[in-house]
FIZAKE-492453 format. One record per residue: x, y, z of N, C-alpha, C, CB in turn. Coordinates in nm, 2 decimals. Each point is the difference from the previous one (the first is absolute). Glycine has a CB too. Example, Ala and Ser with C-alpha at 12.3 -4.5 7.8 and 13.67 -1.06 7.14 Angstrom:
BEGIN
{n.x=1.32	n.y=-0.57	n.z=0.78	ca.x=-0.09	ca.y=0.12	ca.z=0.00	c.x=0.09	c.y=0.12	c.z=0.00	cb.x=-0.19	cb.y=-0.12	cb.z=0.12}
{n.x=0.15	n.y=0.23	n.z=-0.19	ca.x=0.09	ca.y=0.11	ca.z=0.00	c.x=-0.08	c.y=0.11	c.z=0.08	cb.x=0.12	cb.y=-0.06	cb.z=-0.22}
//
This chain:
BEGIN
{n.x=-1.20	n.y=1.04	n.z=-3.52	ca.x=0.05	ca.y=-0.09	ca.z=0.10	c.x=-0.10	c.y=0.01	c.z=0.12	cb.x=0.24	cb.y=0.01	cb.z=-0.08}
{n.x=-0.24	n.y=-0.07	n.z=0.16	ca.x=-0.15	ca.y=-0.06	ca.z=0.10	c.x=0.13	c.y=0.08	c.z=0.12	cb.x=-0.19	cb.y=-0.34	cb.z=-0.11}
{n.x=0.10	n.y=0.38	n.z=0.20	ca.x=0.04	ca.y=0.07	ca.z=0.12	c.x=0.02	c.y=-0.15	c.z=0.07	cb.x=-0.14	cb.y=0.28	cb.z=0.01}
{n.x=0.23	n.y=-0.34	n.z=0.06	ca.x=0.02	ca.y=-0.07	ca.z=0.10	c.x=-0.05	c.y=0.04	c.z=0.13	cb.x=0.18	cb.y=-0.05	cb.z=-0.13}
{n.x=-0.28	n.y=-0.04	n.z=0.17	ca.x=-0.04	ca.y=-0.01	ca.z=0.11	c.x=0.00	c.y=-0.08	c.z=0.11	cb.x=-0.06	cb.y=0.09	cb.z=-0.12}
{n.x=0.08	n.y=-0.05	n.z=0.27	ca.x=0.03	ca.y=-0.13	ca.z=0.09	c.x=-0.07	c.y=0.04	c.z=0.11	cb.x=0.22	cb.y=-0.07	cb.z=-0.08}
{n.x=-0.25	n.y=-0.09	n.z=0.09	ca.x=-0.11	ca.y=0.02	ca.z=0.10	c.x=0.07	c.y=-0.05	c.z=0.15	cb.x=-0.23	cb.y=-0.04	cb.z=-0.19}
{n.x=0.18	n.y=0.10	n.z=0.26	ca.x=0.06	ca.y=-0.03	ca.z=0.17	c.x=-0.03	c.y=-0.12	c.z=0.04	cb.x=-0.03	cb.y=0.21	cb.z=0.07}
{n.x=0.14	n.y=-0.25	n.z=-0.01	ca.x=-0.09	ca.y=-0.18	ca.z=0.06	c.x=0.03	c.y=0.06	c.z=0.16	cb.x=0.10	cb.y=-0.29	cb.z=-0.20}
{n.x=-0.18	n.y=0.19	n.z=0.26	ca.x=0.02	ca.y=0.00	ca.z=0.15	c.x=0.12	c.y=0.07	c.z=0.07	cb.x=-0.11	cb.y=-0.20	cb.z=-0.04}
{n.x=0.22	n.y=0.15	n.z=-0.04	ca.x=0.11	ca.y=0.01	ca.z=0.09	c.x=0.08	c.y=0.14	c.z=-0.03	cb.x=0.02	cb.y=-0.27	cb.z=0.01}
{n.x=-0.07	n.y=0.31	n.z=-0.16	ca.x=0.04	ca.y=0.13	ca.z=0.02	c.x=-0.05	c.y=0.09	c.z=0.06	cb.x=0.08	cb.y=-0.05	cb.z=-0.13}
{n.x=-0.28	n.y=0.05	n.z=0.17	ca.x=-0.02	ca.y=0.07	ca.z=0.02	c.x=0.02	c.y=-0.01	c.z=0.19	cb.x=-0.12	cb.y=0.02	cb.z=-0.27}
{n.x=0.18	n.y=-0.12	n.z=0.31	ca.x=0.03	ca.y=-0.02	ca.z=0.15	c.x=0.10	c.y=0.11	c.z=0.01	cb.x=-0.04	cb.y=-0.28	cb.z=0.04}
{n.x=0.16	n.y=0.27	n.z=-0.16	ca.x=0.12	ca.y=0.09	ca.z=0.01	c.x=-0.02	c.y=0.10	c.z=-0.02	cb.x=0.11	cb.y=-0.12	cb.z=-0.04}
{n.x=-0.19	n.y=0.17	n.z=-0.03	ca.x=-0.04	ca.y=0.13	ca.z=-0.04	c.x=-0.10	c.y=0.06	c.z=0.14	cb.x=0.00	cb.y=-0.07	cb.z=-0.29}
{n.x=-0.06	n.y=0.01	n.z=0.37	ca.x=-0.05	ca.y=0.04	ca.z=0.14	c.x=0.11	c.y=0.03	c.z=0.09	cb.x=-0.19	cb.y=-0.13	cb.z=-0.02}
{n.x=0.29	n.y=0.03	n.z=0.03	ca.x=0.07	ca.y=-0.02	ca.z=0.09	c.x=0.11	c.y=0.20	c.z=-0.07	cb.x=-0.02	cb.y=-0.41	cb.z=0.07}
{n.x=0.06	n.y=0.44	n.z=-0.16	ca.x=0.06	ca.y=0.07	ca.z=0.00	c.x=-0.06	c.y=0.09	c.z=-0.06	cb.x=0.14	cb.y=-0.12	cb.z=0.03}
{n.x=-0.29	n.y=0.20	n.z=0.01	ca.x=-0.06	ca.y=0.09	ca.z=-0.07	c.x=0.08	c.y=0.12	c.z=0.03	cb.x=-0.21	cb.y=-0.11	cb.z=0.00}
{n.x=0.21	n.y=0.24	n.z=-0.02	ca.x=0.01	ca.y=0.15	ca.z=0.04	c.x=0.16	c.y=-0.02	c.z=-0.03	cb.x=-0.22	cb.y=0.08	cb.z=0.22}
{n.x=0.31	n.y=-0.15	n.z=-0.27	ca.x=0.13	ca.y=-0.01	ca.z=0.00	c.x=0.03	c.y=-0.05	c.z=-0.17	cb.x=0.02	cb.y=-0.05	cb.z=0.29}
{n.x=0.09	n.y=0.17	n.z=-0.35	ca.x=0.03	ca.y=0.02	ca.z=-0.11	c.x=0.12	c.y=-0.15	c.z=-0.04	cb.x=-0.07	cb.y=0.32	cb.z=0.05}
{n.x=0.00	n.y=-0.32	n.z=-0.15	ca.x=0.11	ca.y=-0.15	ca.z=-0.03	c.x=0.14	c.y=0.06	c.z=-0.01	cb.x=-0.18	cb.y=-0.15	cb.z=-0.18}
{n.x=0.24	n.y=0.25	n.z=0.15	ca.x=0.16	ca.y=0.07	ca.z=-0.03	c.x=0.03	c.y=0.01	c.z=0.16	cb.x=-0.01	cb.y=0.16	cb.z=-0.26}
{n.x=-0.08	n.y=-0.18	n.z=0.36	ca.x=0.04	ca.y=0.07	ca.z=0.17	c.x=0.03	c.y=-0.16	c.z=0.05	cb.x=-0.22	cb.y=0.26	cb.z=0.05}
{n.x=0.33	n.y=-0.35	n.z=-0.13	ca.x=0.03	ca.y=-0.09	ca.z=0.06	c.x=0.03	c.y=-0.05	c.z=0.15	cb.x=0.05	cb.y=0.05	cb.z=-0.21}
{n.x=0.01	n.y=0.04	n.z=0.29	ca.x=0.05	ca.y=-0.04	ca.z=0.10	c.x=-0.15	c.y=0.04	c.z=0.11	cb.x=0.30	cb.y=0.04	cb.z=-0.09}
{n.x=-0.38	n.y=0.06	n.z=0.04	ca.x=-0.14	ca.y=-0.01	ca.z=0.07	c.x=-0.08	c.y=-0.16	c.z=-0.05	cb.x=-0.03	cb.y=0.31	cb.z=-0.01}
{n.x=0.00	n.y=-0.35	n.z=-0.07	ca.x=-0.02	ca.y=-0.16	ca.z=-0.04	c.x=0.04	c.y=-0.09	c.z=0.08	cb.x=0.02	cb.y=0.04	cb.z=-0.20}
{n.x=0.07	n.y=-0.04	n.z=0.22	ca.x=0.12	ca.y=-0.11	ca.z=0.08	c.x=-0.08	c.y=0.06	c.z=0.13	cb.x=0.29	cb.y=-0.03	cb.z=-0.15}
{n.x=-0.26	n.y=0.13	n.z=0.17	ca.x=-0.06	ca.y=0.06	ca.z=0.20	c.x=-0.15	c.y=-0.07	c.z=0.00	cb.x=0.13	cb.y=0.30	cb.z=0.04}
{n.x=-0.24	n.y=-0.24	n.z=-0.16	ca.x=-0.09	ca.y=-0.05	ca.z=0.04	c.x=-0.03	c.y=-0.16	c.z=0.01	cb.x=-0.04	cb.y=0.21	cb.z=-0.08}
{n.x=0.12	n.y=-0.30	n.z=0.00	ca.x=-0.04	ca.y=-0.16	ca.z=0.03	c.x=0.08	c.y=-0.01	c.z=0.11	cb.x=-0.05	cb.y=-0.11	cb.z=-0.22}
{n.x=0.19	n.y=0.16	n.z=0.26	ca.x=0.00	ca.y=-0.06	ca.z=0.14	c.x=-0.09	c.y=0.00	c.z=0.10	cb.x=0.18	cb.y=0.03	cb.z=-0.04}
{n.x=-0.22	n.y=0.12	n.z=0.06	ca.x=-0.11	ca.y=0.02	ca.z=0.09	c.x=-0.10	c.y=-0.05	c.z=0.02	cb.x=0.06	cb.y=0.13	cb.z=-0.01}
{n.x=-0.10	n.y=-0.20	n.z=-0.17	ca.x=-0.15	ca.y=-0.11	ca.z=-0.04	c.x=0.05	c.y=-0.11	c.z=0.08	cb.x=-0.08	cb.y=0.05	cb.z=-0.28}
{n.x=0.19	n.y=-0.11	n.z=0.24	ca.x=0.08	ca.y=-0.13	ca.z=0.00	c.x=-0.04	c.y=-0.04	c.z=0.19	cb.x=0.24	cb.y=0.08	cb.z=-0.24}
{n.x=-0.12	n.y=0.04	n.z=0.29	ca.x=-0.02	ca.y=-0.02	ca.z=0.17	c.x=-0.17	c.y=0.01	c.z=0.01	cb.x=0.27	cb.y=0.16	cb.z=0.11}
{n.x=-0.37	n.y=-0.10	n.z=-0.10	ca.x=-0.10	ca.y=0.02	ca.z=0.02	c.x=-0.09	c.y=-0.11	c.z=0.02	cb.x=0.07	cb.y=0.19	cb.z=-0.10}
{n.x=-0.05	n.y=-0.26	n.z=-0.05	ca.x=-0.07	ca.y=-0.12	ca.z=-0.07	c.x=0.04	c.y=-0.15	c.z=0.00	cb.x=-0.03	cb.y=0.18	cb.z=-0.13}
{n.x=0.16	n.y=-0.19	n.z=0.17	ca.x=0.03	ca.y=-0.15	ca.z=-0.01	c.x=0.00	c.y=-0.05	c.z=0.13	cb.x=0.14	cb.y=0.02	cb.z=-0.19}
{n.x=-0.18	n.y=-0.20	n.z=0.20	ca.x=0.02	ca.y=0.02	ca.z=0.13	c.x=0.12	c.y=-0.10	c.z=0.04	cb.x=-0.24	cb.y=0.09	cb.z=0.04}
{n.x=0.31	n.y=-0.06	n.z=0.03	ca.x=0.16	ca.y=-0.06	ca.z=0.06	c.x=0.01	c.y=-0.09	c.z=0.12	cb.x=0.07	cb.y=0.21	cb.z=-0.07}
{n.x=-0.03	n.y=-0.30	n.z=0.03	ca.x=0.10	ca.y=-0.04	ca.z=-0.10	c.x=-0.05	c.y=-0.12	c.z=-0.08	cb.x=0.19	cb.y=0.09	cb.z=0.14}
{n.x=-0.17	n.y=-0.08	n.z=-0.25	ca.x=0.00	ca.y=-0.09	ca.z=-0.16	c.x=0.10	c.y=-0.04	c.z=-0.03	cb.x=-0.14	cb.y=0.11	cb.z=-0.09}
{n.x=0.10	n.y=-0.25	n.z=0.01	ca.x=0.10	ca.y=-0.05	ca.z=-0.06	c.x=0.04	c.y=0.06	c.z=-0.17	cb.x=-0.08	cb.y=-0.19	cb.z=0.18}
{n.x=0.17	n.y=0.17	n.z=-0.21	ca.x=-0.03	ca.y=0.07	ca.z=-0.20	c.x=0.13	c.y=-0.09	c.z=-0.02	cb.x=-0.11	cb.y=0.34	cb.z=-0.04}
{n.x=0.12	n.y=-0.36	n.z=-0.10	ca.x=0.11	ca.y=-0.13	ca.z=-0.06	c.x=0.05	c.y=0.15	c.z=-0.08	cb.x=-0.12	cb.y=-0.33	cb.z=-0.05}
{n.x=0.27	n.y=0.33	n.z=0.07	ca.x=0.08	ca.y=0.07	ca.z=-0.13	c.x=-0.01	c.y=-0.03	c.z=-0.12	cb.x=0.13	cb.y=0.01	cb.z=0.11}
{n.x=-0.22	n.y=0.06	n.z=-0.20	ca.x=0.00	ca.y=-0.01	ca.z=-0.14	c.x=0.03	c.y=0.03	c.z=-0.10	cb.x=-0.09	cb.y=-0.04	cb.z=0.09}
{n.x=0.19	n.y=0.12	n.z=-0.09	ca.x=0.08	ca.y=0.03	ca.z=-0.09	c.x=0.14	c.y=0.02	c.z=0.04	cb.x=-0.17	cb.y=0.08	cb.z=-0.09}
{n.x=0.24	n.y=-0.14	n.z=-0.03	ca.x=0.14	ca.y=-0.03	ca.z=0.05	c.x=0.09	c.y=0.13	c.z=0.05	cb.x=-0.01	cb.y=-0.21	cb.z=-0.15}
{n.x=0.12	n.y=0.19	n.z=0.19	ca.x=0.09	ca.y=0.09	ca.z=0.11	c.x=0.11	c.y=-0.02	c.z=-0.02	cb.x=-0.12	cb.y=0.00	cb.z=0.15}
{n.x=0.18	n.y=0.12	n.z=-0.17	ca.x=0.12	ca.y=0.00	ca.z=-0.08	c.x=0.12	c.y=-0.02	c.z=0.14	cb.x=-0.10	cb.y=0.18	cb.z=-0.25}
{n.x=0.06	n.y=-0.11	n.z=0.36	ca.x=0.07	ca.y=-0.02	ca.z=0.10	c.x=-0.09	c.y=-0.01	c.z=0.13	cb.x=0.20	cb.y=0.10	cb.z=-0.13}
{n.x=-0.11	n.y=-0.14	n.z=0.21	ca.x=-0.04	ca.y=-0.02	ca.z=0.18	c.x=-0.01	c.y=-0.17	c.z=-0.03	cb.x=-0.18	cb.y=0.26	cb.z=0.10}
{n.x=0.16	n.y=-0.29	n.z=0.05	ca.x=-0.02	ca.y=-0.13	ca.z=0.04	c.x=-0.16	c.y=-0.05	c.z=0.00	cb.x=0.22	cb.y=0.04	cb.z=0.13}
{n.x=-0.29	n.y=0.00	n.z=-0.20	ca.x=-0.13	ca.y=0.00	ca.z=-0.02	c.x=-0.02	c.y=0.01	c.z=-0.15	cb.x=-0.05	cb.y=0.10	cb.z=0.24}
{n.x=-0.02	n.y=-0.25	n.z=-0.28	ca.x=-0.03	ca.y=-0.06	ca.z=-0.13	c.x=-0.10	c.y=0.05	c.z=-0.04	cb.x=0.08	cb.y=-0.18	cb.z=0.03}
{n.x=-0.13	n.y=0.14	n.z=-0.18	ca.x=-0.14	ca.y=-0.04	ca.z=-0.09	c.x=-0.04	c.y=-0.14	c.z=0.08	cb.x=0.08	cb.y=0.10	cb.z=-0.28}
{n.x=-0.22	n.y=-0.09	n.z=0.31	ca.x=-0.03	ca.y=-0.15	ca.z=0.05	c.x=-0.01	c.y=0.00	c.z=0.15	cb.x=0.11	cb.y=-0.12	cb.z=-0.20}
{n.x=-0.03	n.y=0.20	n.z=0.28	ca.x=0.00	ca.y=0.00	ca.z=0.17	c.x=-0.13	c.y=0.04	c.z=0.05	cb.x=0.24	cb.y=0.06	cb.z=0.03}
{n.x=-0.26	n.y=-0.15	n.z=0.10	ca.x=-0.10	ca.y=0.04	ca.z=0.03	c.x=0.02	c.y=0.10	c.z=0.13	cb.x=-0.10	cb.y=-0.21	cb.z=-0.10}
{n.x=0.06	n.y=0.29	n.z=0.14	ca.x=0.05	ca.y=0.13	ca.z=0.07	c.x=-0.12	c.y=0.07	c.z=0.09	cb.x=0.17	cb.y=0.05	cb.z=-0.21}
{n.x=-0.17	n.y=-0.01	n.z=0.33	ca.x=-0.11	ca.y=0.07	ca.z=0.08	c.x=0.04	c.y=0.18	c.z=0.01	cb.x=-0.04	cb.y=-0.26	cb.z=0.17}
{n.x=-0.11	n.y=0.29	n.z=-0.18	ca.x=0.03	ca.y=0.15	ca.z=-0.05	c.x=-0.07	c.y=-0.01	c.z=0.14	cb.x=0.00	cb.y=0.09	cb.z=-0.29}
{n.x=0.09	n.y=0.05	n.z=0.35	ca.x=0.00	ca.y=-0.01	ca.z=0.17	c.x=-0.10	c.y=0.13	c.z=0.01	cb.x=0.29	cb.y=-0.11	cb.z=0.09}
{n.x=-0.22	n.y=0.21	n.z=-0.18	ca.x=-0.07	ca.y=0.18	ca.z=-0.04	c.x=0.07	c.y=0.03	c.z=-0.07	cb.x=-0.09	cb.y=0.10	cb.z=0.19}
{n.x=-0.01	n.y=0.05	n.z=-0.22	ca.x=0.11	ca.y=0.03	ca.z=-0.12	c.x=0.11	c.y=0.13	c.z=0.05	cb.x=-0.20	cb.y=-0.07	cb.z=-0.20}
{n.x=0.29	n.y=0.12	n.z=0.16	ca.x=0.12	ca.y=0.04	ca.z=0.02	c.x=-0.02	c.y=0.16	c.z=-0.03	cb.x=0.12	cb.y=-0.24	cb.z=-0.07}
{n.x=-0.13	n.y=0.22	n.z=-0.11	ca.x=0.02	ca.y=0.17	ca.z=-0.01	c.x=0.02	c.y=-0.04	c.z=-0.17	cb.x=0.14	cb.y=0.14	cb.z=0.28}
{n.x=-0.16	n.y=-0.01	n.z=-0.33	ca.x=0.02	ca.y=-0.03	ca.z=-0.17	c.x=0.08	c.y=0.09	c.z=-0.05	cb.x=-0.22	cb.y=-0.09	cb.z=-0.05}
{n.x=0.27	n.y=0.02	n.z=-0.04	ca.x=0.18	ca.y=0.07	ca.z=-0.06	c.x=-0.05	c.y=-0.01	c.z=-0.17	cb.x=0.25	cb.y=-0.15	cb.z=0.22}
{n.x=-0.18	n.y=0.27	n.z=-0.27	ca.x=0.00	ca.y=0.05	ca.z=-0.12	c.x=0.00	c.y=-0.11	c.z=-0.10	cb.x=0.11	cb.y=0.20	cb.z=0.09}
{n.x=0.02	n.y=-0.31	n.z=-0.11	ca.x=-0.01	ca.y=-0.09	ca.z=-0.02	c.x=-0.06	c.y=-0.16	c.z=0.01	cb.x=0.10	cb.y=0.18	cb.z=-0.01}
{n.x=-0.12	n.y=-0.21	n.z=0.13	ca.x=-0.03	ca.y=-0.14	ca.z=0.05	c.x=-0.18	c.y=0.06	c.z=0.03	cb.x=0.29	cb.y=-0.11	cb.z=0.15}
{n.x=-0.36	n.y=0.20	n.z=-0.14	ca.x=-0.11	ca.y=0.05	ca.z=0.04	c.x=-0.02	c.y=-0.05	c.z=0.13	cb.x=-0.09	cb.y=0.02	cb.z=-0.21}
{n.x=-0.06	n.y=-0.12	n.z=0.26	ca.x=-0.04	ca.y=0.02	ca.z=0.13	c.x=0.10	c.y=-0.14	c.z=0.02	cb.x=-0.28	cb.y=0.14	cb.z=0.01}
{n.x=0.34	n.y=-0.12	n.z=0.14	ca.x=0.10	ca.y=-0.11	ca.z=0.03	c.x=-0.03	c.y=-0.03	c.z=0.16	cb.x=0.20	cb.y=0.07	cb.z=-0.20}
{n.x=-0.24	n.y=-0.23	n.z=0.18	ca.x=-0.03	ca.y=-0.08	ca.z=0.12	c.x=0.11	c.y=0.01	c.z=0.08	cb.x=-0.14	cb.y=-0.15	cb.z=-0.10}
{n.x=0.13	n.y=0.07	n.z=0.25	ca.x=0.07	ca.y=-0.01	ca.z=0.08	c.x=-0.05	c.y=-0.16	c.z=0.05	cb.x=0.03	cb.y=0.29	cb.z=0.04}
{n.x=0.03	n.y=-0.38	n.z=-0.12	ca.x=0.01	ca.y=-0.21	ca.z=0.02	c.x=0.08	c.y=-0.02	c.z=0.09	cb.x=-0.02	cb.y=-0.10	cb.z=-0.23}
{n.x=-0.02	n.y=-0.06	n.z=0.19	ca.x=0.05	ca.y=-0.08	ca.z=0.08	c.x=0.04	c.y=-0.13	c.z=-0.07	cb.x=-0.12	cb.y=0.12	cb.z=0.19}
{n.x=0.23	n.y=-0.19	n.z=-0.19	ca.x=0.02	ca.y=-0.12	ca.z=-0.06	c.x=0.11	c.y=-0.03	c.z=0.04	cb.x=-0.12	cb.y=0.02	cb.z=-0.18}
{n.x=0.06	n.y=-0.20	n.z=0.22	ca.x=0.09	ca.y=-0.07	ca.z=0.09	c.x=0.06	c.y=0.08	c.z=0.14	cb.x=0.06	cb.y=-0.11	cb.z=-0.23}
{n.x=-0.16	n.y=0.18	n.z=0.30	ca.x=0.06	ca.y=0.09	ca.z=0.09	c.x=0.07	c.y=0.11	c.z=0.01	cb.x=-0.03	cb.y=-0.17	cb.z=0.02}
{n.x=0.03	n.y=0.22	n.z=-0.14	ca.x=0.15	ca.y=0.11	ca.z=-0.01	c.x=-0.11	c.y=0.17	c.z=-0.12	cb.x=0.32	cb.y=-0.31	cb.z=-0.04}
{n.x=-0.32	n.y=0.38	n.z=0.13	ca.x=-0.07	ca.y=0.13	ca.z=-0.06	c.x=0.06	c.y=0.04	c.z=-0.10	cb.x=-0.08	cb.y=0.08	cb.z=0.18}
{n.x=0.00	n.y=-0.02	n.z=-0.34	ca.x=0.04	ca.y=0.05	ca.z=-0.07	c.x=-0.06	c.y=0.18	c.z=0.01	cb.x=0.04	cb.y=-0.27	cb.z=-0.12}
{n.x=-0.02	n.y=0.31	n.z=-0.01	ca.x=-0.11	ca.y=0.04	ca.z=-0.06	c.x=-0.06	c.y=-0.02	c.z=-0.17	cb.x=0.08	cb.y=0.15	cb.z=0.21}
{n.x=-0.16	n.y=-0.15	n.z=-0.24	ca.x=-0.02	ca.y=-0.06	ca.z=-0.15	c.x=-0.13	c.y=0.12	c.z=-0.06	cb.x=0.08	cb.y=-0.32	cb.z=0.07}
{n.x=-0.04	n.y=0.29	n.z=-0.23	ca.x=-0.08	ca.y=0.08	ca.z=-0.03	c.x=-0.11	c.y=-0.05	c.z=-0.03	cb.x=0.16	cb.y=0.13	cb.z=-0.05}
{n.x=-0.32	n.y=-0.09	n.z=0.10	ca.x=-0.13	ca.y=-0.04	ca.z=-0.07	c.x=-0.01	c.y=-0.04	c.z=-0.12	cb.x=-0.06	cb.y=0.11	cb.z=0.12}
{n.x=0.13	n.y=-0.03	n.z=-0.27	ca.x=-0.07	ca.y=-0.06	ca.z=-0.13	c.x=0.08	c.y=-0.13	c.z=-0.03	cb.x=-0.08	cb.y=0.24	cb.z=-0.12}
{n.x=0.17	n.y=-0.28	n.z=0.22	ca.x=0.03	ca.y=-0.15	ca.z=-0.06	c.x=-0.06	c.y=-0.09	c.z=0.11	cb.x=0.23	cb.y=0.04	cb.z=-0.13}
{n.x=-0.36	n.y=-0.03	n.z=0.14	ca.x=-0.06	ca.y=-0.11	ca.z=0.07	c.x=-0.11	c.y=-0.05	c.z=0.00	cb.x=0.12	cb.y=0.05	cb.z=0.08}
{n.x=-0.14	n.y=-0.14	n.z=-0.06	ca.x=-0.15	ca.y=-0.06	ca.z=0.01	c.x=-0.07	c.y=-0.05	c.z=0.10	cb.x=0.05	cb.y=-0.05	cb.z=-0.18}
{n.x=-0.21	n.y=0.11	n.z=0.22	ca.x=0.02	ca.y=-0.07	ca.z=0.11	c.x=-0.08	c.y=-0.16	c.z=-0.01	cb.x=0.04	cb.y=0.26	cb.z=0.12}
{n.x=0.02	n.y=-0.38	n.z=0.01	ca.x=-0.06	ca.y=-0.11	ca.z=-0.03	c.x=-0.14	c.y=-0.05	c.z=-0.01	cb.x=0.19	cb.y=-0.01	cb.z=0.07}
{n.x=-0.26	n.y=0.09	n.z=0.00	ca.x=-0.13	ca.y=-0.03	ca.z=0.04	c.x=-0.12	c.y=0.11	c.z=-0.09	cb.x=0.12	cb.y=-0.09	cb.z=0.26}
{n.x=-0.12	n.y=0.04	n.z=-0.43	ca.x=-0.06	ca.y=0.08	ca.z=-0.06	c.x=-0.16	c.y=0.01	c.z=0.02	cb.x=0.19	cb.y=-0.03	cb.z=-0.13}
{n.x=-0.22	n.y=-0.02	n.z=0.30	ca.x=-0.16	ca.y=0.04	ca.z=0.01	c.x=0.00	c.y=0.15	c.z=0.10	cb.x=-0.10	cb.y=-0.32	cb.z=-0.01}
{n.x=0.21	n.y=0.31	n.z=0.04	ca.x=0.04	ca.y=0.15	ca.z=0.13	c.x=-0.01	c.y=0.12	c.z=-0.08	cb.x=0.22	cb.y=-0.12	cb.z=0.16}
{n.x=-0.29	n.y=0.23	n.z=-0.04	ca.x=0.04	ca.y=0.12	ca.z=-0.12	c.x=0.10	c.y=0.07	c.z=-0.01	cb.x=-0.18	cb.y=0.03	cb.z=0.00}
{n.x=0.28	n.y=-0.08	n.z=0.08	ca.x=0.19	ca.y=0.04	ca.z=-0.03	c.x=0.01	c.y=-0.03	c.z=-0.14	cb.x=0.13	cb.y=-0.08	cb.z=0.23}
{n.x=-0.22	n.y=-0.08	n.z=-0.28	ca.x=0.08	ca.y=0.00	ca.z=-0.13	c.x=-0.04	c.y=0.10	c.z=-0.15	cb.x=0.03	cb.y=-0.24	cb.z=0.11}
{n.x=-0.13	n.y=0.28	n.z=-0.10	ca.x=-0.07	ca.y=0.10	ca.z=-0.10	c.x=0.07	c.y=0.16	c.z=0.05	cb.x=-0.27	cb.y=-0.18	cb.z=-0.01}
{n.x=0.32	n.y=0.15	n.z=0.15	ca.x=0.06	ca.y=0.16	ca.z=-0.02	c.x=0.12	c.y=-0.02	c.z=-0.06	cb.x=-0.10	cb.y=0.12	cb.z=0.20}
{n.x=0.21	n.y=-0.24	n.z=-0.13	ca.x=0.10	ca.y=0.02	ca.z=-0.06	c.x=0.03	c.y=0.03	c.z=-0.18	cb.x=0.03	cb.y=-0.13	cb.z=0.23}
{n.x=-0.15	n.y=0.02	n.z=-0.25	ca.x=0.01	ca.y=-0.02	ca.z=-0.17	c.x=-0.05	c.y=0.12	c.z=-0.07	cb.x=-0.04	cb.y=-0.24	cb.z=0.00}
{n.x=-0.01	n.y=0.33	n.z=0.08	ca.x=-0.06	ca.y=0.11	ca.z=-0.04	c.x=0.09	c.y=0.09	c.z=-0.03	cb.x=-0.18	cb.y=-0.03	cb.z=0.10}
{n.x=0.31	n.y=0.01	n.z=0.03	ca.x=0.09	ca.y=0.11	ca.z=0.00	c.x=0.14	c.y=-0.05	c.z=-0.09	cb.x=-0.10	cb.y=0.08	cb.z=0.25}
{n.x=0.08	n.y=-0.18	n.z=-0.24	ca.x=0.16	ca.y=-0.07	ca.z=-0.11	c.x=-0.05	c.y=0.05	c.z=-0.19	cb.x=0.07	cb.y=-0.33	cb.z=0.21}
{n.x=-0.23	n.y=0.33	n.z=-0.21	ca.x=0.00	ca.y=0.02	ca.z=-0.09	c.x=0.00	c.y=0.15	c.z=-0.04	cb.x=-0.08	cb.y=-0.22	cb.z=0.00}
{n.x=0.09	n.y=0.30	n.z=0.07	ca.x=-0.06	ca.y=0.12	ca.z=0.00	c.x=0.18	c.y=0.02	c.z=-0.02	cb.x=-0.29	cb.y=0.04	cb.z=0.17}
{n.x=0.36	n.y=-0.05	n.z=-0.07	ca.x=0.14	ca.y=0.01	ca.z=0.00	c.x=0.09	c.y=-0.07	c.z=-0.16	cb.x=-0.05	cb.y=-0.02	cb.z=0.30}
{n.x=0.01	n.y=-0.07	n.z=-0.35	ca.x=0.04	ca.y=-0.06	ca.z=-0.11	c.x=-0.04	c.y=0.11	c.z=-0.13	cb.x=-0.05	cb.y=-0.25	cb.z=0.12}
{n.x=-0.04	n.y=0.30	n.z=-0.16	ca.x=-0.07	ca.y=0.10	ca.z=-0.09	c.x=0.00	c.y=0.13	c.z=0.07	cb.x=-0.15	cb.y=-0.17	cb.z=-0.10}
{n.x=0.21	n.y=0.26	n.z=0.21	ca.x=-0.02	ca.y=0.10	ca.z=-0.05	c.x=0.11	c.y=0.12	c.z=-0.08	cb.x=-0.17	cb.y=-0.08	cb.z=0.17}
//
């Protein structure tokens, strides 16, 4: 049988920078290091559309939502914004979102980080 091999594309090797010297089982250091990427790197405030559905809150699949900064990251939900929609503050979590303006480099981080968050 043939050894499986995979080759790095761009985006993993962005993720693989972004979280070097940190052990993939040291979860909650992961999560610390992209917030700190996240605050560092994005710049505020952006728009991003809810893109994956939601089992609860008043915030849909499909809304369009302003990410004001980010908050802090939780075991479950990981890195979690601090929006705005229709006037009224939430907080929401980064891997369900997208952002609108895929020429910005908010959007290559977020998608960097929803996917990173999705697979690990």
């Amino acid at each position: 049988m043939d050894d499986f091999e995979y080759e790095l594309d761009e985006q993993d090797l962005r993720i693989q920078e972004i979280l070097k010297g940190i052990s993939e089982d040291d979860e909650m250091k992961l999560f610390e290091r992209w917030n700190n990427y996240l605050v560092e790197n994005l710049e505020f405030p952006f728009e991003v559309e809810i893109s994956e559905w939601q089992e609860r809150g008043p915030l849909k699949e499909g809304y369009i939502i302003n990410v004001l900064s980010i908050d802090d990251f939780y075991d479950l939900y990981g890195v979690v914004a601090n929006v705005t929609y229709k006037r009224k503050k939430y907080n929401f979590p980064l891997c369900d979102v997208e952002v609108i303006d895929k020429k910005s480099k908010n959007y290559a981080l977020i998608y960097d980080y929803a996917v990173w968050f999705a697979n690990r």
